[in-house]
C-alpha positions as CSV (number, residue, x, y, z in Angstrom):
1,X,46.4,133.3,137.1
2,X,46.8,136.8,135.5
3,X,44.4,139.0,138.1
4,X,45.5,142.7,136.7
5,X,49.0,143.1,138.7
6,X,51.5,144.2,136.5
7,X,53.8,141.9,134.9
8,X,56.6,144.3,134.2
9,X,58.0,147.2,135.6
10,X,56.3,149.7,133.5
11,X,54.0,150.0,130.7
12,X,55.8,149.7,127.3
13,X,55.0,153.0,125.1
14,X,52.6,151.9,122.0
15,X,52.1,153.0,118.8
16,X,49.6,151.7,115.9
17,X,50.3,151.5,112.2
18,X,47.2,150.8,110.6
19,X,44.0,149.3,112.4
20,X,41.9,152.9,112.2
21,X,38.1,153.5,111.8
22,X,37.4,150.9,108.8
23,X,39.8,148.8,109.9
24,X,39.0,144.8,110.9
25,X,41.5,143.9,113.1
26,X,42.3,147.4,115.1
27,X,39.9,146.6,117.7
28,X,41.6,143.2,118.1
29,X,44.7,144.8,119.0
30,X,43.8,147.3,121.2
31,X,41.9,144.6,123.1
32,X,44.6,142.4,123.3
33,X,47.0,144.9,124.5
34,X,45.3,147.2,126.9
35,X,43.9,144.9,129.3
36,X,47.0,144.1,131.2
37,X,48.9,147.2,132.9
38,X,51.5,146.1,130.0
39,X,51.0,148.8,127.2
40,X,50.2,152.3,126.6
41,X,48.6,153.6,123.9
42,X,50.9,156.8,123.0
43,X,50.8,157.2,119.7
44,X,49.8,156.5,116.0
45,X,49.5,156.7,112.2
46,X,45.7,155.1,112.0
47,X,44.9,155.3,108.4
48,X,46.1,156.0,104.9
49,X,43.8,159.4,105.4
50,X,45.3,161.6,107.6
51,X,42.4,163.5,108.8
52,X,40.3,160.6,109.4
53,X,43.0,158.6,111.6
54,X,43.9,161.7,113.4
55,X,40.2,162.2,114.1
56,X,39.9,158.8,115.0
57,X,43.6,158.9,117.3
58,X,42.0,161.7,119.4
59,X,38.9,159.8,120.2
60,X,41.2,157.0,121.7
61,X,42.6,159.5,124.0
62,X,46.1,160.2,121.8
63,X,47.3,163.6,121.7
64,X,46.5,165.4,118.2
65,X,50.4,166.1,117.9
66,X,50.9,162.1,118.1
67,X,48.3,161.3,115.5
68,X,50.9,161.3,112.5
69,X,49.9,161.4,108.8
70,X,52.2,158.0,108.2
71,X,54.5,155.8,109.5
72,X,57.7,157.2,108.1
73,X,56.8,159.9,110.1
74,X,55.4,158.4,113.2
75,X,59.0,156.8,113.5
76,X,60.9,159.5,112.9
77,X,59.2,162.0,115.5
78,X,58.8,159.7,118.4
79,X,62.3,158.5,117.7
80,X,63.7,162.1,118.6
81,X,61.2,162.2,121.6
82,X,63.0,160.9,125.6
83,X,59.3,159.8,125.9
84,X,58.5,158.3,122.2
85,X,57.3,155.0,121.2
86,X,59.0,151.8,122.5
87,X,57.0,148.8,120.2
88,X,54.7,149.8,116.9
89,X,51.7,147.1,116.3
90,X,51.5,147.2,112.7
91,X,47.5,146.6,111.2
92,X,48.2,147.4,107.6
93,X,47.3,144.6,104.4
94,X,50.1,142.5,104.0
95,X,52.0,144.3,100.9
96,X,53.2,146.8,103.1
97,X,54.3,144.4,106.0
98,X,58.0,144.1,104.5
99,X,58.6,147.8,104.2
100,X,57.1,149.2,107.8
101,X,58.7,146.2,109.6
102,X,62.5,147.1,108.4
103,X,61.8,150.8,108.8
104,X,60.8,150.2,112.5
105,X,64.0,148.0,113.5
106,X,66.4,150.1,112.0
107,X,64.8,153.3,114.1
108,X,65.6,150.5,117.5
109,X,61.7,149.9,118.1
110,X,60.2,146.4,118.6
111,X,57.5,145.3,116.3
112,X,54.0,143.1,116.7
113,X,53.3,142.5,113.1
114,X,49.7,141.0,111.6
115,X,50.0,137.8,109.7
116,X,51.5,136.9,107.6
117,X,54.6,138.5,107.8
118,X,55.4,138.8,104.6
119,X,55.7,137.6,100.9
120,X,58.9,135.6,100.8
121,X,60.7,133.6,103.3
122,X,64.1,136.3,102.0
123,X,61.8,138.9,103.4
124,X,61.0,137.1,106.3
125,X,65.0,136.2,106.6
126,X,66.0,139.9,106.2
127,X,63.7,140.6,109.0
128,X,65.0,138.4,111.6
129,X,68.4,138.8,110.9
130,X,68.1,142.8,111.3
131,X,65.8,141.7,114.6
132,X,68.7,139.6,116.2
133,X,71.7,142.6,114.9
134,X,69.2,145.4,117.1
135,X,68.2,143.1,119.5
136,X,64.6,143.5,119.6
137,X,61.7,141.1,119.5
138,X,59.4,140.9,116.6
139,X,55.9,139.4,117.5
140,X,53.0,138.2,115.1
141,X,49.9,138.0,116.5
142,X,48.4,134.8,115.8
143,X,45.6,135.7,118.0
144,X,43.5,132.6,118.5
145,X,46.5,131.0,120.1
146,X,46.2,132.5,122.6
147,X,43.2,130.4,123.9
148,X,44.8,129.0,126.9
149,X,43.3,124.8,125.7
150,X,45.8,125.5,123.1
151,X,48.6,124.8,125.8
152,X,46.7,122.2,127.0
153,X,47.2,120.0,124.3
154,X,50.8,120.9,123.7
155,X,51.4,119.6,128.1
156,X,49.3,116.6,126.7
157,X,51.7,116.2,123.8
158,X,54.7,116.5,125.3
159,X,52.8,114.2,128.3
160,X,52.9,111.7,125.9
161,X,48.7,111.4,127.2
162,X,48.0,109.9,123.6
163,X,51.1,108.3,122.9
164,X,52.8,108.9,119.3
165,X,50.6,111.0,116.3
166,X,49.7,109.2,113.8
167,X,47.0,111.8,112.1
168,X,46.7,115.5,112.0
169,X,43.0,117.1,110.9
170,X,43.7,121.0,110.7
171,X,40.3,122.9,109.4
172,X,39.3,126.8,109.3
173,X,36.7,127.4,107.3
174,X,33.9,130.0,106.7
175,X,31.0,130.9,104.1
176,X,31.2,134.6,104.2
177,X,33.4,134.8,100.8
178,X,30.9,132.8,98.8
179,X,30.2,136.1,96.1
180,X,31.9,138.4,94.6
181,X,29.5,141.1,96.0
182,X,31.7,140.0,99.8
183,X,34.6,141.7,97.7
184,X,33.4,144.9,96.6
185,X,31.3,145.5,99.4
186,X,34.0,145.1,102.3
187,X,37.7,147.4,101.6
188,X,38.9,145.1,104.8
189,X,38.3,141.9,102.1
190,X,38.6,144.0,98.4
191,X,42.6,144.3,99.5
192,X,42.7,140.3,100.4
193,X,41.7,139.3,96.9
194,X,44.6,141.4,95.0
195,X,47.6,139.9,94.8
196,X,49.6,143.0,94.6
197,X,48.5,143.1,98.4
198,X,47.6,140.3,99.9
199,X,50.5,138.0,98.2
200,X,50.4,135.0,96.5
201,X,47.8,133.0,98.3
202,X,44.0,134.4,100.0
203,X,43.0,131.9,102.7
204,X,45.7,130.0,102.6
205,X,47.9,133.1,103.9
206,X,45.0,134.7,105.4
207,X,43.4,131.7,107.3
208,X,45.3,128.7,107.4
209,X,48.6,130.1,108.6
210,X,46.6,130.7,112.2
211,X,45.9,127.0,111.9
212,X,49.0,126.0,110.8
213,X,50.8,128.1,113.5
214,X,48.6,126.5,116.5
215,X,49.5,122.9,115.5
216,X,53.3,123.7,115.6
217,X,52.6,125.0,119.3
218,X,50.7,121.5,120.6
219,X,53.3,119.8,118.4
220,X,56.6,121.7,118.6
221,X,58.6,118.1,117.6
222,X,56.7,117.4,114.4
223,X,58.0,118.6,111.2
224,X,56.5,118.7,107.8
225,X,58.4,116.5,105.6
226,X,56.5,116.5,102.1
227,X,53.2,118.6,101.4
228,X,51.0,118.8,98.2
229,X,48.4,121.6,97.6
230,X,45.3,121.9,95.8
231,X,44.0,125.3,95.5
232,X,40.5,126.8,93.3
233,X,39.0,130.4,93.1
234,X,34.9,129.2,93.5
235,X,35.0,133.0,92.5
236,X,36.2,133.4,89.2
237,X,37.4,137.0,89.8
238,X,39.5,136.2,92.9
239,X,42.2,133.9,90.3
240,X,45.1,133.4,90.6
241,X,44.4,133.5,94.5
242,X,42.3,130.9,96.2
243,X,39.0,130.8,98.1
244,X,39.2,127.4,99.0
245,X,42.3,124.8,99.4
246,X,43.1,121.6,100.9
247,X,46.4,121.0,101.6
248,X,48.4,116.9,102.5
249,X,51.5,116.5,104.9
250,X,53.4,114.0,105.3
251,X,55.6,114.1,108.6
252,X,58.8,113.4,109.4
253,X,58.0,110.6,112.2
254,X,55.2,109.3,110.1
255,X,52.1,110.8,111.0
256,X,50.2,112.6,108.1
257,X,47.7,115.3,108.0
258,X,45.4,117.1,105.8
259,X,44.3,121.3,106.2
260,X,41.2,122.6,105.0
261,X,40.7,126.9,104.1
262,X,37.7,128.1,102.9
263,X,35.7,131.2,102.7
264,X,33.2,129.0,100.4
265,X,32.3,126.4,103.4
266,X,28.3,128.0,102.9
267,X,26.2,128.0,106.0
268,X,29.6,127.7,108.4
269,X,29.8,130.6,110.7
270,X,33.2,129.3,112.7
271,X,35.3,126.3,111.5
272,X,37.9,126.4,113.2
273,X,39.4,123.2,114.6
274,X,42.3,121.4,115.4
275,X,42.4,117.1,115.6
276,X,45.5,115.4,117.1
277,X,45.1,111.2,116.6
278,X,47.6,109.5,118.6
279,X,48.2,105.9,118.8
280,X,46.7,105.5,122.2
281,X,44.1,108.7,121.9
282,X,43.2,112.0,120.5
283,X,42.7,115.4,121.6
284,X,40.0,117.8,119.6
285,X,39.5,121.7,120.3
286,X,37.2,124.1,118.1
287,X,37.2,127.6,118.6
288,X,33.4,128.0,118.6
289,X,33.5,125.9,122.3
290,X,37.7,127.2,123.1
291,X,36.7,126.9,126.4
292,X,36.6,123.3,126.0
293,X,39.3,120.5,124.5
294,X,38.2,116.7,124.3
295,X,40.1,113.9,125.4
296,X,39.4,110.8,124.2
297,X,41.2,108.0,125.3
298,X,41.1,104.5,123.7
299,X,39.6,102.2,125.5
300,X,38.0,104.6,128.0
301,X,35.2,107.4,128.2
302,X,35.0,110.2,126.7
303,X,36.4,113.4,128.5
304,X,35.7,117.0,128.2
305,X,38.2,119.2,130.0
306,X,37.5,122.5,131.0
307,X,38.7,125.8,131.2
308,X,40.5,127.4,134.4
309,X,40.1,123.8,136.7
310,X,42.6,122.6,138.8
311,X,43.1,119.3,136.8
312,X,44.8,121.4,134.0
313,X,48.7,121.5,133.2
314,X,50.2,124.8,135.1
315,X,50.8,125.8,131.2
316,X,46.9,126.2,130.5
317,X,46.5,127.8,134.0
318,X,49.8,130.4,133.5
319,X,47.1,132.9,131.5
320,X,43.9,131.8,132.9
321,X,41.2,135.4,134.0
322,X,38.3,134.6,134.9
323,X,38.0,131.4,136.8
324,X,35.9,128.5,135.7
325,X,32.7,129.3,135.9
326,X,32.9,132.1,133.1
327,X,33.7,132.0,129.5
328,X,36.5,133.2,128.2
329,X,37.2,133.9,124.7
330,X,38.9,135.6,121.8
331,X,39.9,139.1,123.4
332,X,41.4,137.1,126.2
333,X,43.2,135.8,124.0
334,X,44.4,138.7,122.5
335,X,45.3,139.6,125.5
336,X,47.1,136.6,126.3
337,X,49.4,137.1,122.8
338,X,49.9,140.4,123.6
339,X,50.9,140.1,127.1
340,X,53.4,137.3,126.7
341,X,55.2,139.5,123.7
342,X,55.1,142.3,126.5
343,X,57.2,139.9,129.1
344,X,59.1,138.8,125.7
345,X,60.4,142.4,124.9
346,X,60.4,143.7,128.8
347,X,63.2,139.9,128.9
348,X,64.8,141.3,125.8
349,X,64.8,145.2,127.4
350,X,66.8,143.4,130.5
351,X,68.7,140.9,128.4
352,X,67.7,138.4,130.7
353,X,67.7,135.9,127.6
354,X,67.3,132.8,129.7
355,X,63.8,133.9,130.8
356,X,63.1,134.6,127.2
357,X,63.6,131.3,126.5
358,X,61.2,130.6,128.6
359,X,58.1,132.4,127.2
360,X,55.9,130.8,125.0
361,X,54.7,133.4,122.2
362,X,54.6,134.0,118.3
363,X,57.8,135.4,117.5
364,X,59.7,136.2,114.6
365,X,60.4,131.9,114.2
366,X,56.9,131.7,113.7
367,X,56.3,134.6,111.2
368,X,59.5,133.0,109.3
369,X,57.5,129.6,109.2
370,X,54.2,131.1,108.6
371,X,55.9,132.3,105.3
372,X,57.4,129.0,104.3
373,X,54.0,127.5,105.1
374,X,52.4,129.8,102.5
375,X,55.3,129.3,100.2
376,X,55.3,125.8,99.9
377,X,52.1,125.8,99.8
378,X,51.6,127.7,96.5
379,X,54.4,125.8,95.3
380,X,53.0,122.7,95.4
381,X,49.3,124.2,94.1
382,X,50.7,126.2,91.3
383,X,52.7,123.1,89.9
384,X,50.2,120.8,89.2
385,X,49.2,120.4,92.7
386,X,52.2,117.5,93.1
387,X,54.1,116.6,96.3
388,X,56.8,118.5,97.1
389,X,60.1,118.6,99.7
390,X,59.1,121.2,102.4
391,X,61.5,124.0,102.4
């Protein structure tokens, strides 16, 4: 149970790229990772204004001086400094993933990147190849993974509690992109619907690849063997990038599955969930109730297990907060995704590399698959929507 001790040594020395005053996801971060005696906040380039993210720097406590006008510069000053940055969290719209990422690595700092990682799985190649030659740890923060029922199902899995998958349902789906007027009126979505940006997919990169990422966790055996995508843009202007897509697998061991992405599902506020059908039961979490996963064994009632109780895996328990009796939710896990990459780079600081092996986080393997997810994905989708070899 994590109670507030430290985990490592020291605080690691943070800096933000991105995730300022109009921001989305900033907050997210900064939730995430400064709950657990595992990072400090020390510096930052907040926002493509410099005025306004210094402004905003100083109201989180940073020193003026480490309120830079942009990351070329934020890496080049702390670099030079005994006490300067030791990871960057970068919060920026995907186009400029690729660029920051490199830059960081090559100056020796770690990275916790948004999703997806990049554009192309050469990118994404490039990355963790220049990762491995520095020896540093790229993370991606696939928050909602976090949620501690998530490792749950994967002890279940690997328990063998419902015996061999047969099905996959993967669904995330909301209605708040149903109008163009969700564009213009938000800059944290106008950048999602340009392709120049946000890539070559919307909610397929932007939604589905949490979704995706979650079910390779519970299921770190089953691998994608054939896929086929069908993509549309309800909103005309968003084309050549979708709104709404559901996507077919085909396993290697014979199960199959089917994802749904929307931002078009009207009148859904959280659709989020995650369906594993085995051959003697299934297991069912949604991250409206992520407190809760369902059990259902053939044969046999119903069960609903809960959060922090004893009759959990130790996995599930490893990150539990607050004890059973109250909720937990998405800044916890935050937290929990930002303090596993902490123990990840503090094992990589040490090179103790068999503990690293032993931490369960998103790392630079699961921004690489995110990207190939995305990839085939559009592949499929853009060529008639046939099936196609995963890659």
């Amino acid at each position: 149970m994590i109670n507030g001790e430290r985990k490592i040594k020291k605080p690691l020395r943070w800096g933000m790229i991105g995730g300022g005053r109009t921001g989305q996801v900033g907050y997210k971060h900064r939730t995430g990772a400064l709950r657990d005696n595992t990072y400090n906040l020390v510096a930052g380039a907040f926002d493509i204004d410099p005025e306004r993210g210094k402004d905003f720097g100083v109201n989180l406590g940073v020193d003026s001086d480490r309120c830079y006008d942009d990351y070329q510069t934020l890496i080049n000053e702390e670099t030079k400094r005994e006490d300067g940055v030791e990871v960057v969290s970068i919060a920026t719209p995907n186009g400029t993933h690729y660029s920051i990422t490199m830059a960081a690595l090559q100056a020796g700092l770690h990275v916790i990147c948004e999703k997806p990682l990049v554009f192309t799985s050469e990118e994404a190649n490039e990355i963790k190849e220049l990762a491995e030659k520095k020896n540093l740890i790229v993370g991606v923060t696939y928050g909602y993974s976090g949620n501690t029922m998530i490792l749950q199902m994967r002890a279940m899995v690997e328990q063998n509690k419902i015996g061999k998958i047969n099905l996959v349902e993967l669904q995330y789906t909301h209605g708040y992109g149903g109008s163009e007027k969700a564009d213009k009126d938000n800059a944290a979505q106008k950048w999602r619907v340009d392709p120049k940006i946000a890539g070559p997919s919307f909610v397929i990169g932007d939604l589905s690849t949490h979704t995706y990422y979650m079910s390779q966790l519970i299921m770190p055996n089953m691998k994608i063997k054939k896929l086929l995508c069908d993509r549309q843009s309800f909103v005309g202007s968003r084309y050549p990038l979708e709104d709404n897509a559901y996507i077919l697998m085909h396993y290697e061991n014979g199960a199959v599955g089917r994802m749904w992405t929307s931002v078009v599902d009207a009148g859904q506020m959280d659709g989020q969930r995650i369906r594993i059908v085995g051959a003697n039961g299934s297991l069912e979490w949604w991250d409206s109730v992520p407190n809760e996963l369902l059990y259902q064994p053939q044969g046999a009632p119903t069960q609903t297990l809960v959060r922090g109780t004893e009759y959990l895996d130790d996995l599930a328990k490893e990150y539990e907060r607050l004890g059973t009796l109250h909720q937990e939710g998405l800044s916890e896990a935050w937290g929990n995704i930002y303090l596993s990459i902490a123990l990840a780079i503090d094992a990589k600081n040490r090179g103790d590399e068999s503990t690293l092996e032993q931490i369960i986080y998103p790392g630079i393997e699961a921004g690489v698959d995110g990207v190939r997810w995305i990839e085939n994905c559009v592949n499929s989708a853009d060529n008639g929507s046939q099936w196609i070899e995963y890659k």
